[in-house]
Structures are given as structure tokens and as C-alpha cells.
PQR file with spaces between the fields and no chain letter, atoms N, CA, C, O and H, PARSE charges and radii, in Angstrom:
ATOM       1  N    UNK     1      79.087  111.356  106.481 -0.4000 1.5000
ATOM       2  CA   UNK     1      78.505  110.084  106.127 -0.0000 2.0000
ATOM       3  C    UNK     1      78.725  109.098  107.281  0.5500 1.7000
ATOM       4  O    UNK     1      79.825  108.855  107.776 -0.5500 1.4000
ATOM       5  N    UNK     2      77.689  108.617  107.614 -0.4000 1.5000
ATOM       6  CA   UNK     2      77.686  107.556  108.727 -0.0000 2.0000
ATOM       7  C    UNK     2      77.973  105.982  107.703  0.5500 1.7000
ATOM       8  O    UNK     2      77.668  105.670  106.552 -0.5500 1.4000
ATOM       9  H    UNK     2      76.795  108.814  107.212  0.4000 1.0000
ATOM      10  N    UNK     3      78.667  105.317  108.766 -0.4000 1.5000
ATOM      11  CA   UNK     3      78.995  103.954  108.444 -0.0000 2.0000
ATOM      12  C    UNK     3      79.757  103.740  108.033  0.5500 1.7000
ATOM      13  O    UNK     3      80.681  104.520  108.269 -0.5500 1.4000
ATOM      14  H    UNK     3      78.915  105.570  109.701  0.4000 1.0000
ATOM      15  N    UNK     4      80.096  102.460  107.011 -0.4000 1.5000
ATOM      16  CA   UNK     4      81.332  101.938  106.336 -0.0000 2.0000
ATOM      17  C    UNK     4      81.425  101.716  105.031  0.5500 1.7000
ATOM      18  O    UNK     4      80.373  101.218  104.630 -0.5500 1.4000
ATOM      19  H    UNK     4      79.346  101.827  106.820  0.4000 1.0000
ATOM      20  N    UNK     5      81.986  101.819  104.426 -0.4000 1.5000
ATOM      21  CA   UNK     5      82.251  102.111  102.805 -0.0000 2.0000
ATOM      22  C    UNK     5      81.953  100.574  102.442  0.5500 1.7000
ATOM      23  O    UNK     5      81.067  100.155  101.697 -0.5500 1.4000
ATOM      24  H    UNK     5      82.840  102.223  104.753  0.4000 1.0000
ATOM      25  N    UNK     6      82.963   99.801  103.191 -0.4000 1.5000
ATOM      26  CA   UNK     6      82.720   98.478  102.817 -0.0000 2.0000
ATOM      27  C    UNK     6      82.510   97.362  103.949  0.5500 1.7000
ATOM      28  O    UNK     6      82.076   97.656  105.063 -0.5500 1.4000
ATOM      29  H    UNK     6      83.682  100.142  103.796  0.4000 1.0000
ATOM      30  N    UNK     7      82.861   96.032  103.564 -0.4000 1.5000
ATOM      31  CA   UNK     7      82.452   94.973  104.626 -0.0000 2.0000
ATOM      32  C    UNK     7      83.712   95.273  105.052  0.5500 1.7000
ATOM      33  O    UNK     7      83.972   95.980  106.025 -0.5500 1.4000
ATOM      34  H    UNK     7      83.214   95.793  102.659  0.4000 1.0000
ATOM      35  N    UNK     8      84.558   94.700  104.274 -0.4000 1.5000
ATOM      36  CA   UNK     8      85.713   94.568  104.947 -0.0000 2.0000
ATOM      37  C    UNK     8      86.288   94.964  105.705  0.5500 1.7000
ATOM      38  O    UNK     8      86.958   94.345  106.532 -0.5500 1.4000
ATOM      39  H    UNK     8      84.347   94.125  103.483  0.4000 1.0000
ATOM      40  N    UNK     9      86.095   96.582  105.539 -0.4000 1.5000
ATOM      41  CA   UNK     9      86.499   97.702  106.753 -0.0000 2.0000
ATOM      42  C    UNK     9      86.084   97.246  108.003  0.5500 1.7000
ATOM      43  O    UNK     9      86.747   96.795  108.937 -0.5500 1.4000
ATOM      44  H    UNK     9      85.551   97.085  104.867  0.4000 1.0000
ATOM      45  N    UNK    10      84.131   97.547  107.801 -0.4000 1.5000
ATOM      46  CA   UNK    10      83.680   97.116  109.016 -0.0000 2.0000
ATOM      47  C    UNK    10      84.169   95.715  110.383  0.5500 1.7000
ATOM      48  O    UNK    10      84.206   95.715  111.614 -0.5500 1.4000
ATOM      49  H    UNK    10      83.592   97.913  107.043  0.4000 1.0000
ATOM      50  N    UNK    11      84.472   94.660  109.275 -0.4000 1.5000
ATOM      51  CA   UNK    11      84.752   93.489  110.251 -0.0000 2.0000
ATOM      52  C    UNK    11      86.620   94.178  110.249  0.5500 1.7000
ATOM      53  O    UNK    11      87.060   93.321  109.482 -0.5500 1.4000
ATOM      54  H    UNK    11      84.442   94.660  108.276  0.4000 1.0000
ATOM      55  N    UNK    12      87.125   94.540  110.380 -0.4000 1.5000
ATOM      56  CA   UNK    12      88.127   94.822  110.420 -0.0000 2.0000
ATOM      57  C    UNK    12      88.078   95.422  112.048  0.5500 1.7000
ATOM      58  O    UNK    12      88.632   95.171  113.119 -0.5500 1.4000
ATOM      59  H    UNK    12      86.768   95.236  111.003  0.4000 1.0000
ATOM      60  N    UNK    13      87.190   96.245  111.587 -0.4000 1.5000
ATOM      61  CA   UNK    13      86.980   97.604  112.918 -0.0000 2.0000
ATOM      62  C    UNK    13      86.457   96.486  114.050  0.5500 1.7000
ATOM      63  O    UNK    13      86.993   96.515  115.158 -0.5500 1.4000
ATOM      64  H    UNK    13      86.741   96.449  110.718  0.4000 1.0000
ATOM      65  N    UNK    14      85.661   95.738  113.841 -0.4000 1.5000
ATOM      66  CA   UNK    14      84.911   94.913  114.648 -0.0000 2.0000
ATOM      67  C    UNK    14      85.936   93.976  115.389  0.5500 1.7000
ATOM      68  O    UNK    14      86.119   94.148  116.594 -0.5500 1.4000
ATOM      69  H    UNK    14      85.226   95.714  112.941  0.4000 1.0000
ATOM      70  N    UNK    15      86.449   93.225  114.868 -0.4000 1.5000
ATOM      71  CA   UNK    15      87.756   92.423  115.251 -0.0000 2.0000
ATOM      72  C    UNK    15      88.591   93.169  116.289  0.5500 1.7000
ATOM      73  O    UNK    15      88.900   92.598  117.335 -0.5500 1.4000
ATOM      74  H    UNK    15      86.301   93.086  113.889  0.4000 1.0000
ATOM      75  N    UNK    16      89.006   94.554  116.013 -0.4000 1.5000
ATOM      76  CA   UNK    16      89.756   95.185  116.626 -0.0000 2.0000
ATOM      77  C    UNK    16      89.172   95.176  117.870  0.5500 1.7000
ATOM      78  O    UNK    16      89.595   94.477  118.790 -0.5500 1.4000
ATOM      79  H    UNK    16      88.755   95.018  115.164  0.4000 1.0000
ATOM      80  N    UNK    17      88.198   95.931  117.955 -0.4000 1.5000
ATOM      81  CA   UNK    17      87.803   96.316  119.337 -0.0000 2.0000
ATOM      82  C    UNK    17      87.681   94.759  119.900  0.5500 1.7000
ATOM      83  O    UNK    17      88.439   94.431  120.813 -0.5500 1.4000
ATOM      84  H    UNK    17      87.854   96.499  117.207  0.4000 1.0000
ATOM      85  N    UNK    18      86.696   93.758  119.344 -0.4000 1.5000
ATOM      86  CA   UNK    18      86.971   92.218  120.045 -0.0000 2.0000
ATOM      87  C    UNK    18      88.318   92.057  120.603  0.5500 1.7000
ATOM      88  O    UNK    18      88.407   91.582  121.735 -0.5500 1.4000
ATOM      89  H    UNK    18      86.081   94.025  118.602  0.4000 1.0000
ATOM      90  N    UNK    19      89.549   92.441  119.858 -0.4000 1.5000
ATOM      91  CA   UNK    19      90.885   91.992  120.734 -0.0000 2.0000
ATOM      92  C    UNK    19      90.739   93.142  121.549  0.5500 1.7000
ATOM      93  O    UNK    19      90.757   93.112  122.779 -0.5500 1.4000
ATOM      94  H    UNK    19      89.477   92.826  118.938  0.4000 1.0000
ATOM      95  N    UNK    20      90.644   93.804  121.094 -0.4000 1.5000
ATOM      96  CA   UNK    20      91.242   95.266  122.816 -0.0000 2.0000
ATOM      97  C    UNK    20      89.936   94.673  123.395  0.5500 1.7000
ATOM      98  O    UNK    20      89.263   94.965  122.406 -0.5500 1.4000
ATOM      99  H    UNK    20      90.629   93.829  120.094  0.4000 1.0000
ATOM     100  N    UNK    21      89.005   94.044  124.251 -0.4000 1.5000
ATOM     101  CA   UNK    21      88.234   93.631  124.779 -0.0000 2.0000
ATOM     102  C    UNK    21      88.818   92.484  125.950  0.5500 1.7000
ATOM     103  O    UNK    21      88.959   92.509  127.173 -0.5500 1.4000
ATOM     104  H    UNK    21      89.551   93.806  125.054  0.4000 1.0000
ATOM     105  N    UNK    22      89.106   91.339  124.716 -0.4000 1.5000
ATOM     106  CA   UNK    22      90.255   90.329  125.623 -0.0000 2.0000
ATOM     107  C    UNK    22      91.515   90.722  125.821  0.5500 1.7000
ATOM     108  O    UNK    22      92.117   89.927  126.543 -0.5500 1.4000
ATOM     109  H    UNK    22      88.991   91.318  123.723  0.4000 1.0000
ATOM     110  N    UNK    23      92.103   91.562  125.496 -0.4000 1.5000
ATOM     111  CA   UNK    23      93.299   92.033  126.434 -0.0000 2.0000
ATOM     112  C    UNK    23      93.172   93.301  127.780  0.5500 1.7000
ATOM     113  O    UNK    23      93.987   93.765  128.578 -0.5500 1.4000
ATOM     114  H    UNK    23      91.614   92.207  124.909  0.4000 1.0000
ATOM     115  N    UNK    24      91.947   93.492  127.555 -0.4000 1.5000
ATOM     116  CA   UNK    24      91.317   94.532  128.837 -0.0000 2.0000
ATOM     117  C    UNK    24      90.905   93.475  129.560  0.5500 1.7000
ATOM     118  O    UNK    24      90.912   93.690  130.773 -0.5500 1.4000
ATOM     119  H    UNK    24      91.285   93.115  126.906  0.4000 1.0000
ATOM     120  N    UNK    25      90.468   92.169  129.152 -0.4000 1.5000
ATOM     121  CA   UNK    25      89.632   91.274  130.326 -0.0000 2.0000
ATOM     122  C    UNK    25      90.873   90.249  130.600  0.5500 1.7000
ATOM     123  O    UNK    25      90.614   89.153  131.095 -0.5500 1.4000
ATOM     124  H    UNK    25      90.462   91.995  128.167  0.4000 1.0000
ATOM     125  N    UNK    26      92.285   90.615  130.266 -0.4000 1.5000
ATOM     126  CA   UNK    26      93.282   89.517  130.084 -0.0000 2.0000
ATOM     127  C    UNK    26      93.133   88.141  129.917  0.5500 1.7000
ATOM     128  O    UNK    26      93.102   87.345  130.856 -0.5500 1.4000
ATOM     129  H    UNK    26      92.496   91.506  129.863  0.4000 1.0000
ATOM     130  N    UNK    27      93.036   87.833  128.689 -0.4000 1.5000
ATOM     131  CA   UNK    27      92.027   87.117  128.185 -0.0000 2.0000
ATOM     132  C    UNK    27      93.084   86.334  126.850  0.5500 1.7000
ATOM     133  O    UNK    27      92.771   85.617  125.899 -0.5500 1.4000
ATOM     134  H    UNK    27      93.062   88.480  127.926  0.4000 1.0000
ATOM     135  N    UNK    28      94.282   86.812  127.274 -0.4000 1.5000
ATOM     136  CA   UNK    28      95.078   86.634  125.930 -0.0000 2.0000
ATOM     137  C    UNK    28      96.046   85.811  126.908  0.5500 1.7000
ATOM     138  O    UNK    28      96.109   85.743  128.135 -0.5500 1.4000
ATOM     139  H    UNK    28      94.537   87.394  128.046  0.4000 1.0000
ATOM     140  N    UNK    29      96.921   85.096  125.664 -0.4000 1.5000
ATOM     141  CA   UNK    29      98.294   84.061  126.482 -0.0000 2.0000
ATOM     142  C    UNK    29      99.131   84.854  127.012  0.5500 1.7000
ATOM     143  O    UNK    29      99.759   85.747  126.444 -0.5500 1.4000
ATOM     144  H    UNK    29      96.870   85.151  124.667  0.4000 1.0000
ATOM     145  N    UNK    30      99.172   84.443  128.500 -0.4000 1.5000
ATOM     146  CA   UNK    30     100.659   85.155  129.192 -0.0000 2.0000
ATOM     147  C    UNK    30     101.747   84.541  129.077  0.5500 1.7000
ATOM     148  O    UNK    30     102.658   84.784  129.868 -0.5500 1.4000
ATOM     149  H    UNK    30      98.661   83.718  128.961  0.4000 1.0000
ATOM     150  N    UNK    31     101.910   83.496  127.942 -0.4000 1.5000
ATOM     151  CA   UNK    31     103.315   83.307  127.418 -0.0000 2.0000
ATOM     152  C    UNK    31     103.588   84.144  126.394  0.5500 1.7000
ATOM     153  O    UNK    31     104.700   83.916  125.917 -0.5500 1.4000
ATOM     154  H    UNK    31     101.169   83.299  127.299  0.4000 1.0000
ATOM     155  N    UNK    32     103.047   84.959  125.912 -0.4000 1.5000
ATOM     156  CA   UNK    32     103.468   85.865  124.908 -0.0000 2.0000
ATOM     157  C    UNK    32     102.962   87.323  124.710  0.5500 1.7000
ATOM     158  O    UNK    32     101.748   87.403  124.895 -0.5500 1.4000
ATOM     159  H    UNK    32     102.144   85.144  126.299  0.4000 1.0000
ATOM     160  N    UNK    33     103.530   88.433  124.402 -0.4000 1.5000
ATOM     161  CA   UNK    33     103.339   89.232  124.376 -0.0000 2.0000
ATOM     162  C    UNK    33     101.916   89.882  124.226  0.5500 1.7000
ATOM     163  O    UNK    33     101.095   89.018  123.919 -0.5500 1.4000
ATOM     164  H    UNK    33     104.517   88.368  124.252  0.4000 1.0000
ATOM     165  N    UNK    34     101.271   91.364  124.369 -0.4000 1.5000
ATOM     166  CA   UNK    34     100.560   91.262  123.813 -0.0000 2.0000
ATOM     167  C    UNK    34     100.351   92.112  122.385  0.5500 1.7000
ATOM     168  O    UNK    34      99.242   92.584  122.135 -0.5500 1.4000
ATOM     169  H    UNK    34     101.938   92.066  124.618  0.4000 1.0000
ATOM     170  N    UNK    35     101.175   92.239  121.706 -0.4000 1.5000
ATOM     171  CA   UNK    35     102.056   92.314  120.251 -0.0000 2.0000
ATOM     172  C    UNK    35     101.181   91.153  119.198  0.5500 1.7000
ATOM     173  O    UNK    35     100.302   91.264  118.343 -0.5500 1.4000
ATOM     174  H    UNK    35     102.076   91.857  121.908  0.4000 1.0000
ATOM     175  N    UNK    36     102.052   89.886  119.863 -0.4000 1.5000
ATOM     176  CA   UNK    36     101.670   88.924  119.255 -0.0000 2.0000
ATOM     177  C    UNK    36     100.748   88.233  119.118  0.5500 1.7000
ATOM     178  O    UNK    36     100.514   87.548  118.123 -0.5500 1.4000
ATOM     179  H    UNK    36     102.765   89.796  120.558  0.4000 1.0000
ATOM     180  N    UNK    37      99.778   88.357  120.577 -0.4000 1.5000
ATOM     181  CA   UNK    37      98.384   87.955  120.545 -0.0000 2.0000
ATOM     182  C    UNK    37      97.781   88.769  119.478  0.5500 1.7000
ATOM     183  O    UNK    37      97.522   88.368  118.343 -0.5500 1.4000
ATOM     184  H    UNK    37      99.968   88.913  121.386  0.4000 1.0000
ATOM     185  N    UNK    38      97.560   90.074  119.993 -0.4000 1.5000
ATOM     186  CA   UNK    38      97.081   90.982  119.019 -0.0000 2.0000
ATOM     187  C    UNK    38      97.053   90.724  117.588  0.5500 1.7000
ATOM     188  O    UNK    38      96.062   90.886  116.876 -0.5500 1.4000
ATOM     189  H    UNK    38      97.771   90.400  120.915  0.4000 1.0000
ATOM     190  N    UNK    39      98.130   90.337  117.226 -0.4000 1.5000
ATOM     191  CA   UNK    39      98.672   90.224  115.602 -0.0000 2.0000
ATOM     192  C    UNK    39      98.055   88.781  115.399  0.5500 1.7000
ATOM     193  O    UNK    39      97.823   88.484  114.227 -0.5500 1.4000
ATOM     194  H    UNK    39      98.935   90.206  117.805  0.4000 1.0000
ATOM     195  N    UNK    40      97.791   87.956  116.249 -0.4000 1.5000
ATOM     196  CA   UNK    40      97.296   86.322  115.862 -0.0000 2.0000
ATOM     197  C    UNK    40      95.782   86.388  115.882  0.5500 1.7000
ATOM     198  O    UNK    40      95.001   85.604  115.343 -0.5500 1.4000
ATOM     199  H    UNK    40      97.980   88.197  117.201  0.4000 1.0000
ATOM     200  N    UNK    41      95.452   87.703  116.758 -0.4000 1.5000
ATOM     201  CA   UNK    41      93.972   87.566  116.704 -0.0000 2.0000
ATOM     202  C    UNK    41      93.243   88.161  115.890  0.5500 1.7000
ATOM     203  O    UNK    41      92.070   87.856  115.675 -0.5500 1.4000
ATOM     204  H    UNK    41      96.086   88.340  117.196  0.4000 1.0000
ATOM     205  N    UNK    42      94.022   89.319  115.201 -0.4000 1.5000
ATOM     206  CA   UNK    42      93.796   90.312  114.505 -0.0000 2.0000
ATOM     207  C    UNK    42      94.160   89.816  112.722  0.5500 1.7000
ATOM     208  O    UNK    42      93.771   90.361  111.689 -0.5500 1.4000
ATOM     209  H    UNK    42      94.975   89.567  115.375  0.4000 1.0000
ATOM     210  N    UNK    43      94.633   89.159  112.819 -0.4000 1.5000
ATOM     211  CA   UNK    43      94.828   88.269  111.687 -0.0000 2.0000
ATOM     212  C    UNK    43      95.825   88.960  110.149  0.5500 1.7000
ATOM     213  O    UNK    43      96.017   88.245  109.166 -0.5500 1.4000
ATOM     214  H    UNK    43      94.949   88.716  113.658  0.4000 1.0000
């Protein structure tokens, strides 16, 4: 089965790759980890 069961999943999945995007383009605060960006952006 192609796709996503639900929304939620989907923007979930979507979000993710958006942060691994700005931390590949370093794009996140270099006062803080990127743990914590991750976790602030990722919500």
C-alpha cells in the first residue's frame, strides 16, 4: 500500500525531513546542540 494511513503521520514524516534539511544546510542555532534544535523543531 502506497501512502499514509493518516494526516498526522504524513506531516510528521514531512517535518522530519524539513529539519534534516536545515541541519544539512546548517541552518539550525550553533548555540545549541543539534539534539535540541531537532527536538524544538520537530515539536
Amino acid at each position: 500500500m502506497l501512502g499514509f494511513k493518516s494526516s498526522s503521520s504524513a506531516s510528521a514524516t514531512l517535518e522530519g525531513i524539513e529539519v534534516t534539511h536545515m541541519i544539512r544546510k546548517k541552518q539550525f542555532n550553533p548555540n545549541g546542540s543539534g539534539f535540541v534544535q531537532f527536538a524544538t523543531l520537530a515539536g
